[in-house]
N, C-alpha and C positions, 0 to 999 in steps of 0.2 A: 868586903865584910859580909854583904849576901852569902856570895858562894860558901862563906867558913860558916856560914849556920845553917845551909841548906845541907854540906856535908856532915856536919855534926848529926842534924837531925837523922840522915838518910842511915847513918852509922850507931842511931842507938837506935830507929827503927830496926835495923839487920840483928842488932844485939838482941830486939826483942823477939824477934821470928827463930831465930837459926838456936835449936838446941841441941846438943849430942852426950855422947856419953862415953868415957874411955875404963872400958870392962878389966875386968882380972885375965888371968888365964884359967881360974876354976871355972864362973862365970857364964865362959862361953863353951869350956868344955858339959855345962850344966845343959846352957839354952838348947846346945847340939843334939845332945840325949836325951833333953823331953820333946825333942821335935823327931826324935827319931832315928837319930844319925846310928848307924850300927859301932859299936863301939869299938871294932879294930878300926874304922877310918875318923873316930874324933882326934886323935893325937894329930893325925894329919893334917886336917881341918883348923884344929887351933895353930898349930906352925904356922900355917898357910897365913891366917890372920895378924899372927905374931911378923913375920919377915914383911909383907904388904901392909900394914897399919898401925902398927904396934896396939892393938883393940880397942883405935881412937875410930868412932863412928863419926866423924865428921871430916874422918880423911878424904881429902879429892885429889887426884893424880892431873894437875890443868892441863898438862902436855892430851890426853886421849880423852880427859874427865870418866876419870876410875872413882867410883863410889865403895864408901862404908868400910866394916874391916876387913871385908874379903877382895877389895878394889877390883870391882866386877866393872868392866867397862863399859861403857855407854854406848860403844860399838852392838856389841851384842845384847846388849840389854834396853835404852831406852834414850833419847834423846837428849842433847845434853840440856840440864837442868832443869827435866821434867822427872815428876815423881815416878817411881817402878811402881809404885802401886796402882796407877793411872791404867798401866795396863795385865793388869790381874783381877 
């Protein structure tokens, strides 16, 4: 009985922490072009997002732990299950 309330708990704490957000494809062709993106390679960009995540920001890939909607991997990018912004 312990165990089934200490997972309970452990699983609406994770519910309270983990938020995301599953974008449009206007959306992020928007975020892309106020950050800059040149606008022959947004279409790209959104594909890209579109075939790796369908624009769900809390996609993770567990095989290499691929983040976010561009499934940038933790290879290249940061530790698994440490923040990227940790090292920016």
């Amino acid at each position: 009985m312990l165990k089934l309330i200490v997972a309970c708990l452990l699983l609406a704490l994770a519910a309270t922490v983990t938020e995301g957000k599953v974008y449009t494809q206007c959306e992020v062709a928007s975020a892309l072009r106020a950050k800059g993106v040149p606008e022959d390679q947004v279409a790209t960009w959104v594909c890209i997002a579109h075939a790796e995540s369908d624009f769900d920001t809390t996609a993770i890939n567990s095989n290499t732990w691929d983040y976010g909607i561009f499934q940038i991997s933790s290879i290249y990018w940061c530790e698994s299950g440490d923040s990227a912004g940790r090292f920016y």
